[in-house]
N, C-alpha and C positions, 0 to 999 in steps of 0.2 A: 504494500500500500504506500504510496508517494503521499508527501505533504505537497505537492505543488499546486498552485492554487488552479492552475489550469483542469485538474482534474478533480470529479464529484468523492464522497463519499465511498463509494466503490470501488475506485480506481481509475472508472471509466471517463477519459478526455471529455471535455467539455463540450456541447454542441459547437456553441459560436467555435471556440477557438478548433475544432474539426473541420468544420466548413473554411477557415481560414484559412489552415494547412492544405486542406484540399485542392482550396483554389489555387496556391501556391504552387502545389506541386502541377498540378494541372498546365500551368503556366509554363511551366519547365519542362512540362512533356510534348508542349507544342514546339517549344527551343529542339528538343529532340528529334521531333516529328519531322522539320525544316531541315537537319543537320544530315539526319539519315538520307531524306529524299537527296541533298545536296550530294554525300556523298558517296552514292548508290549503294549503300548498304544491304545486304539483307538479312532481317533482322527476325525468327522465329520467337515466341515465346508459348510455352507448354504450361498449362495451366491446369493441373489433377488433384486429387483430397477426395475426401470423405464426401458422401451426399451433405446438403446444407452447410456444407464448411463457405460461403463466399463466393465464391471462385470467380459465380457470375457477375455480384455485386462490385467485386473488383473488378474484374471486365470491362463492366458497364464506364466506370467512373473513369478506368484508362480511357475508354476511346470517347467521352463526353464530348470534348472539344476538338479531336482532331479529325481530320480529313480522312472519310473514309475510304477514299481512292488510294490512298497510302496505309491507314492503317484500319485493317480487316480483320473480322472476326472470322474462323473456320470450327464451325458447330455441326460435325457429320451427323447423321443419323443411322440407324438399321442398314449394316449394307446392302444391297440389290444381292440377286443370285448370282449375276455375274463380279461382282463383285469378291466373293464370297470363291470365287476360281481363280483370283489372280493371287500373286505374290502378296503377301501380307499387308507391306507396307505402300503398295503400291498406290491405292487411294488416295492415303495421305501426302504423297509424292506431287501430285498436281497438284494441291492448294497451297505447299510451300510457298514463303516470298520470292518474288525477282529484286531485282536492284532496283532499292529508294523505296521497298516498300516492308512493312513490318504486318505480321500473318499470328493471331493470339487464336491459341489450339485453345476451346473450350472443350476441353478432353480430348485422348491423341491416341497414337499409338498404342498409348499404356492400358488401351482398354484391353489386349489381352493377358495382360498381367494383371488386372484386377478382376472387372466385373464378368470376364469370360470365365478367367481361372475357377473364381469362385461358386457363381453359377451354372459350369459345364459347358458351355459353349463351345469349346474348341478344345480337343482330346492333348494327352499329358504330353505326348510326342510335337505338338504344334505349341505349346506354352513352355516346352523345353527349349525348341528352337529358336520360339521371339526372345528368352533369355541368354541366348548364345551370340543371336544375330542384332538386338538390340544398339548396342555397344559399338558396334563395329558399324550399324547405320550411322548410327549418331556422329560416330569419329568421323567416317566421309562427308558427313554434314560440314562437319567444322572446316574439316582441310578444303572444303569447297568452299569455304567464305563465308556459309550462314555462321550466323552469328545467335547460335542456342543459348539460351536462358530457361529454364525449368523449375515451377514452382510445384510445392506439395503444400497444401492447406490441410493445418492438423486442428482437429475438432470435438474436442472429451462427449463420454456420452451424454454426461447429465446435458449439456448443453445445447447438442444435437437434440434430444429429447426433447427438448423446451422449443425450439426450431417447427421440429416436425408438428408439436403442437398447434402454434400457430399458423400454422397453414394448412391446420386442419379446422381453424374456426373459420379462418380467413376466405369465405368466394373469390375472391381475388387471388387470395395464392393458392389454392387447393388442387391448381393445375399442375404444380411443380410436386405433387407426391403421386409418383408413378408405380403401377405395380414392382418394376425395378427395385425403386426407395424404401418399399414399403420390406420386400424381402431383403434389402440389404442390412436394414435394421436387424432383423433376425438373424442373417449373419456376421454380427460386426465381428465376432475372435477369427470369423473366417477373413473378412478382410483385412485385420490387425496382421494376422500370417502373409495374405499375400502379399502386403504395402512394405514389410520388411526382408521379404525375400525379392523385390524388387528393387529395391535402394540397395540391397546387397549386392545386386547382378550389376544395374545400371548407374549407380551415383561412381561416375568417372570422373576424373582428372579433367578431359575436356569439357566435359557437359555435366559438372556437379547441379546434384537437387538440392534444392532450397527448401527450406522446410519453412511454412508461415504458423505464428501461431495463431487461430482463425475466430476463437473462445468471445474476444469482442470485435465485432466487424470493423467500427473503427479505425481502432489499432492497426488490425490485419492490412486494412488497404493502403492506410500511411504509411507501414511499415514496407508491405511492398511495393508501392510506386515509389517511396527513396530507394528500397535497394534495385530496380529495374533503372532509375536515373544513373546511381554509379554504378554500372557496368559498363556505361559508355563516357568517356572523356568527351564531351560534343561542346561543340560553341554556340554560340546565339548566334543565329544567319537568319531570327524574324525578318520579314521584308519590314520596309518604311512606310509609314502612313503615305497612300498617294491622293494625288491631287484628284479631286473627281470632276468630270467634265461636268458642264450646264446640261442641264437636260435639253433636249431640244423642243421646236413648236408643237402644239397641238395639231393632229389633224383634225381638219375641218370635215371630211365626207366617214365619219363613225356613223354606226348604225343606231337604231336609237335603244339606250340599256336595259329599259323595259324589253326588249326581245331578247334578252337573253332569259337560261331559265339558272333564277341565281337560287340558291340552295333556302331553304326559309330562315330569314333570322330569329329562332324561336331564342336567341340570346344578344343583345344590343340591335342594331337594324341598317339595313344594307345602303348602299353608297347612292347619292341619287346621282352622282356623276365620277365616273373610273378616272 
């Protein structure tokens, strides 16, 4: 527990000063965002944990302000069958970044070391192999120039539990407990096993896992948007405020705005001239 006055009672940072750091950091992700595209980088970041660890909420608040032409989210789904005949990794191969752009895996690869492993999916001989061939993907990554970062979002039970709760009172969130979530719950010592015998196989020298601790959201996200800033040495290459032209004349031959069919303003009331 911190006596800083920044933070309540519990531990937990303060709104206002959350939203400050946020913005801040935010700020500096678009200095990023500019430096990368500047200097063709390409930039991966893997983002896995526990169900309700974050993962997405940090996602979200990364890519808030920046340019989604440059920085994308890759959120697979169910493979197709043909899918499902190719080389493992191959899927994931196309949505990589190119140069000047950064690609955030909302879950990746590692889906057969966790929720395959655990639930069966894919027999002992193919979850041996992603543990063999992993490693040695990831290393041709690097010597290719991507530039991997790799987070783990770590998430106690009592916590998750209070999580899952809430989105089960919640209509708004209750789409995010999936038959998946719900049986993963039930196997959490099964996923505790696989999560450590995966860090075992693939937390490498080139491409170490990051472990976040996810317990306050928070925390979690400031903590990982500082450490996804210093990885990279980048400079400030924001463009300059530019000059904006005048707008030009009106035209005179528009059609009249009553024939348009404008949506209803059942909320303030519509323009009587565009």
């Amino acid at each position: 527990m911190t006596s800083d006055d920044r933070y309540n009672k519990k531990g937990v940072l303060k709104k206002k000063h959350y939203k400050r750091e946020l913005g801040r950091l935010q700020e500096e992700l678009v200095k990023l965002q500019h430096w990368i595209e500047a200097e063709g980088l390409n930039v991966c970041v893997v983002f896995e944990g526990r169900d309700a660890a974050g993962k997405g909420g940090v996602i979200k608040r990364i890519t808030r302000r920046l340019n989604p032409r440059v920085a994308r989210v890759v959120a697979l789904g169910t493979p197709t069958e043909r899918e499902r005949g190719q080389w493992y990794f191959q899927r994931y191969v196309e949505h990589l970044p190119t140069a000047g752009e950064v690609a955030l895996f909302d879950r990746s690869w590692y889906n057969r070391a966790g929720v395959e492993r655990v639930m069966g999916f894919c027999t002992d001989e193919e979850y041996e192999e992603f543990l063999r061939s992993c490693p040695e993907f990831e290393r041709m990554l690097v010597r290719s120039g991507v530039h991997l970062v790799k987070y783990w979002f770590s998430i106690g039970p009592e916590e998750q539990e209070r999580r899952f709760r809430k989105r089960n009172r919640d209509p708004k969130r209750r789409w995010k407990l999936s038959p998946m979530d719900l049986e993963a719950r039930r196997q959490w010592g099964a996923y505790s096993r696989a999560k450590d015998e995966m860090l075992e196989h693939t937390d490498i020298e080139e491409a170490p896992w990051n472990v976040v601790h996810a317990d306050v959201k928070r925390h979690a996200r400031l903590n990982c948007i500082t450490h996804l800033l210093d990885q990279f040495d980048y400079e400030d290459l924001t463009p300059d405020p530019v000059e904006l032209p005048d707008r030009g004349p009106r035209a005179d031959d528009r059609p009249d705005i009553d024939e348009q069919n404008w949506v209803p303003a059942v909320y303030g009331s519509n323009p009587a001239e565009e």
